[in-house]
C-alpha positions as CSV (number, residue, x, y, z in Angstrom):
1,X,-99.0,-10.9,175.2
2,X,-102.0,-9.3,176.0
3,X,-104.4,-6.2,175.2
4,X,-102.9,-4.5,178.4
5,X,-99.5,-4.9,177.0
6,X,-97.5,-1.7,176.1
7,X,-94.3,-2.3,173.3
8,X,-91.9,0.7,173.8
9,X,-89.2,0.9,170.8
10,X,-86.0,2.8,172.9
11,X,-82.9,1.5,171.6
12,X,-80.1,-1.2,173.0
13,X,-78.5,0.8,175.7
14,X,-81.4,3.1,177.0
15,X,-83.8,1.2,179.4
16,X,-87.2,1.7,178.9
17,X,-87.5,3.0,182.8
18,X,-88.9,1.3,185.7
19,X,-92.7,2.5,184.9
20,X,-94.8,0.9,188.0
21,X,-98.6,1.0,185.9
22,X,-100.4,-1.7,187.3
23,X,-102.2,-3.8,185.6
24,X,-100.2,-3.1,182.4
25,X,-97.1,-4.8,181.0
26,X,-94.2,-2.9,179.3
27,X,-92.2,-4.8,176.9
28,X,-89.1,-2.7,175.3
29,X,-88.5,-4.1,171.8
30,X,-85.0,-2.2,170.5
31,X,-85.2,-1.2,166.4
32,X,-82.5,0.6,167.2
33,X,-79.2,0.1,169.3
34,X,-76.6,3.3,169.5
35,X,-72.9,3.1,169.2
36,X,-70.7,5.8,170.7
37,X,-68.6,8.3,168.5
38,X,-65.1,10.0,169.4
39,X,-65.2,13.0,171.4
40,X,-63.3,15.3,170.5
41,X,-61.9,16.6,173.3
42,X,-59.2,19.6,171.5
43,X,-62.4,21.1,169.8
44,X,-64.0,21.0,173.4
45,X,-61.3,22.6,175.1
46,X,-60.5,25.5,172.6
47,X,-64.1,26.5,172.3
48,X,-64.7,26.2,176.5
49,X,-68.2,26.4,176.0
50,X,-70.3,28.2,179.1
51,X,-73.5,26.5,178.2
52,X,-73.9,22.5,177.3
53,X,-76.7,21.3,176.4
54,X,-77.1,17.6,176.7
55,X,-80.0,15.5,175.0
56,X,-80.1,12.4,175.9
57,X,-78.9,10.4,178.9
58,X,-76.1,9.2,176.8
59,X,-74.9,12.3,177.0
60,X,-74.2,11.8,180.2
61,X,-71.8,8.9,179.7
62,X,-70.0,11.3,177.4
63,X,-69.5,13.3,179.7
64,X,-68.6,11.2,182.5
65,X,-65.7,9.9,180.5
66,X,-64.1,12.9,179.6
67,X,-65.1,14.8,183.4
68,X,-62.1,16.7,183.5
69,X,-63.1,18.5,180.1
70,X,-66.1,19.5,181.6
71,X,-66.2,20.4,185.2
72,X,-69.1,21.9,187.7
73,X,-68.4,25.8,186.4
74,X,-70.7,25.5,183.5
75,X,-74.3,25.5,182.7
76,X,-75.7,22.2,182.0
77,X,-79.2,21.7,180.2
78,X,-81.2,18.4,180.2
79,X,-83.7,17.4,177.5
80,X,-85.5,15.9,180.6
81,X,-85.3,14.3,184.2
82,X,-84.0,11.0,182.9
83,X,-80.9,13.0,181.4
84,X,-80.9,15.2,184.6
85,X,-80.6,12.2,186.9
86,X,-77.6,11.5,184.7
87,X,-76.0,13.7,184.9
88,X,-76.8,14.4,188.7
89,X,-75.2,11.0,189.3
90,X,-71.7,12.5,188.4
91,X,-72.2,15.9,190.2
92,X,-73.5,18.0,188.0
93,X,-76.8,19.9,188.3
94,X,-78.8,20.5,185.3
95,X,-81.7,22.8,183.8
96,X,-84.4,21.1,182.9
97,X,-87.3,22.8,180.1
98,X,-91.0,22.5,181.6
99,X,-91.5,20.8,177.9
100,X,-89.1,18.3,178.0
101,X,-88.6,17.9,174.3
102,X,-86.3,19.5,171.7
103,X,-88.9,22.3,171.8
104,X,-88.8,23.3,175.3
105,X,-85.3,23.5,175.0
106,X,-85.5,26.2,172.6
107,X,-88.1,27.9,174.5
108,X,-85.9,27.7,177.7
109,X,-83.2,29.5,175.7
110,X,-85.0,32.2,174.5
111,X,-85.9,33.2,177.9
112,X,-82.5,33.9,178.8
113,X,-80.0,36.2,178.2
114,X,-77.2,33.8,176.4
115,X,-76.9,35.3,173.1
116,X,-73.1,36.6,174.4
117,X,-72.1,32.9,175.6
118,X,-70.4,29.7,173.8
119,X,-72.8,27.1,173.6
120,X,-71.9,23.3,173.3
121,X,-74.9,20.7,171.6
122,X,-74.1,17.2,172.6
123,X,-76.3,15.2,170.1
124,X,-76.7,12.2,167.8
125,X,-76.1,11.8,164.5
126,X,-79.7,10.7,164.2
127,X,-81.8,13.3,166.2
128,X,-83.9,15.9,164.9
129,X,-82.5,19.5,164.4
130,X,-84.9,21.8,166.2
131,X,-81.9,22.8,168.6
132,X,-79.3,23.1,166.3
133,X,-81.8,25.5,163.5
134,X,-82.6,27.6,166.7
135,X,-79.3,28.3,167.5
136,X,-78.0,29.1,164.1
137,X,-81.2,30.9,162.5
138,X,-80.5,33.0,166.1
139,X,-76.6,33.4,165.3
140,X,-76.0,32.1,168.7
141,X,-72.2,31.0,168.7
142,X,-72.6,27.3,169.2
143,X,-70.6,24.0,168.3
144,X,-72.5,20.9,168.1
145,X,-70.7,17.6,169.3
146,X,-72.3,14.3,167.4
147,X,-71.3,12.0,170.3
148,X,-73.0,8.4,169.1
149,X,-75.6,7.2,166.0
150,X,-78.5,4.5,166.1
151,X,-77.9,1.8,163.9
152,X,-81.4,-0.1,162.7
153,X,-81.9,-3.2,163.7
154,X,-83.8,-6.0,162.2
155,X,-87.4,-5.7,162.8
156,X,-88.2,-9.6,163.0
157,X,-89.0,-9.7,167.2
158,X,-91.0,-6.3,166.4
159,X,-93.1,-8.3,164.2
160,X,-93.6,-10.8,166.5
161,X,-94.5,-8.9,169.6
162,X,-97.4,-7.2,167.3
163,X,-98.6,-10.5,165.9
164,X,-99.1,-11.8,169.6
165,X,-101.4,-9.1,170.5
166,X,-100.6,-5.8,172.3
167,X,-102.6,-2.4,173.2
168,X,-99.9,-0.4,170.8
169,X,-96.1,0.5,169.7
170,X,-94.7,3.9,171.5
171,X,-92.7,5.2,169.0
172,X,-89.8,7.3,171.2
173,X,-88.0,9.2,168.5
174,X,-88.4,10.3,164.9
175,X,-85.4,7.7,163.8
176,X,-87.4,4.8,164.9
177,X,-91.2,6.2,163.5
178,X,-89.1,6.3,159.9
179,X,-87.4,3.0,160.2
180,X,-90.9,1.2,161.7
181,X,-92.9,2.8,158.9
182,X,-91.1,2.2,156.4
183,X,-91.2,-1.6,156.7
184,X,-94.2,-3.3,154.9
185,X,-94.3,-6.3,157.2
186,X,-94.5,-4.4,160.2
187,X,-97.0,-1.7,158.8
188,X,-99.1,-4.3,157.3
189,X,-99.2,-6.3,160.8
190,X,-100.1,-2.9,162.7
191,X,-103.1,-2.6,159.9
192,X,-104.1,-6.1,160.4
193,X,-103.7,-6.2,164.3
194,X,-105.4,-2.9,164.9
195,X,-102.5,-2.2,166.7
196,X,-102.1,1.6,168.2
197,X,-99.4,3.4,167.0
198,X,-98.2,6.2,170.4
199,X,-95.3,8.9,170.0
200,X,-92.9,10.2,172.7
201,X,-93.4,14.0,171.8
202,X,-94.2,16.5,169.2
203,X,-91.3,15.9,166.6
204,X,-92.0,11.8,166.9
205,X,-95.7,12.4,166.4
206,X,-95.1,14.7,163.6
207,X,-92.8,12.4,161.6
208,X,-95.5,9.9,162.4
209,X,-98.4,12.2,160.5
210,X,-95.7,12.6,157.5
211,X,-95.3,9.2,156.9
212,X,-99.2,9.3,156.1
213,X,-100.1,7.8,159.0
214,X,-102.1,9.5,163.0
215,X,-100.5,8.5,165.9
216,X,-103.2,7.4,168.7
217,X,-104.3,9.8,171.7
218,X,-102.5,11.3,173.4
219,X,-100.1,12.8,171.1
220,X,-97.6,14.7,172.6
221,X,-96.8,13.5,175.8
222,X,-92.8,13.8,176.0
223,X,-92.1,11.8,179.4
224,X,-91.8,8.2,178.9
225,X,-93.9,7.2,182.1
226,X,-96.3,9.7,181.7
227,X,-97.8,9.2,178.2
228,X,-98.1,5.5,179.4
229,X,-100.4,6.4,182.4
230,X,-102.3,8.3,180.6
231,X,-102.5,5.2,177.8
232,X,-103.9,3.1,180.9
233,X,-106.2,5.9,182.1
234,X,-107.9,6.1,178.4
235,X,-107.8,2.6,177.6
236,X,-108.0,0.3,180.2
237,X,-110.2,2.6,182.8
238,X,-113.5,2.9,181.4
């Protein structure tokens, strides 16, 4: 473990991404690991939503097990390229929000005309509600689908990875900013260490700033390999 070395928080069953940064190492240290949830496939079906909206690439693996419930002939919406890629593995093309957050997805609706069409949220039990407020405070006629949860893990190889020295945490999801914060050992380690606390978007960041603590520049970045370039470029390029 060095200064140049990058700790990234996405759970058990989501990779951290081939990120090619040289002369950085990322290290992806789980506090998290999500376990799938029935699908119900009947509510599915009666509703036939025209729109589905998928956020996460585990989505995708929903949806690829249940294929014949879903079919090319709707509209498919990815949180981001990493989900699109997804879902493009199984044949099916996706919208994708310039923001690729929560936030852009919102902001992608509202420029089209769907009011007068059934709208499917594939979600987790865990994830923040901007979509899901949107849709309701809007009366768009929506179902949301809670396909799989996060279950915390113990923070123990967290600790350890901060206590051998690293340039900073990114924090990829509000779940994991609460569960990471939340833990004295951990907090008192980043206090101790110096250690740079980064968010994956503007939900993560602002769950960061509520739990009384500023989450390093940049803030805001949404895509994985970018906010870590940009880490190199501020950091490590002077």
């Amino acid at each position: 473990m060095t200064g140049k070395t990058l700790i990234v928080t996405r759970p058990e069953g989501k990779a951290a991404g081939n990120i090619n940064c040289p002369g950085m190492e990322i290290v992806n240290v789980p506090v998290t690991r999500l376990e799938e949830l029935p699908f119900n496939t009947d509510t599915f079906r009666s509703f036939n939503p025209e729109i589905v909206i998928v956020t996460s690439a585990r989505g995708a693996d929903t949806i690829r097990s249940n294929i014949g419930f879903f079919g090319t002939d709707r509209t498919y919406i990815s949180i981001g390229k990493i989900t699109g890629d997804a879902l493009r593995s199984i044949g099916l093309d996706s919208l994708i929000p310039d923001d690729q957050t929560s936030s852009g997805i919102v902001e992608l609706i509202r420029r089209n005309d769907w009011k007068s069409r059934r709208i499917a949220l594939l979600s987790s039990q865990q994830s923040n509600m901007v979509v899901r407020d949107f849709l309701l405070k809007e009366g768009y006629d929506f179902k949301l689908f809670t396909i799989y949860r996060s279950v915390p893990l113990d923070l123990s190889n967290l600790l350890k990875y901060i206590l051998g020295g690293c340039l900073g945490i990114i924090i990829t999801s509000s779940q994991e900013a609460e569960i990471i914060l939340k833990d004295r050992s951990v907090v008192s380690a980043i206090m101790n260490t110096g250690t740079r606390i980064f968010a994956i978007g503007k939900t993560t960041a602002d769950t960061i700033y509520k739990s009384g603590y500023t989450p390093a520049d940049p803030v805001g970045k949404s895509v994985l390999k970018d906010l870590v370039c940009k880490i190199r470029e501020k950091y490590l390029e002077k």
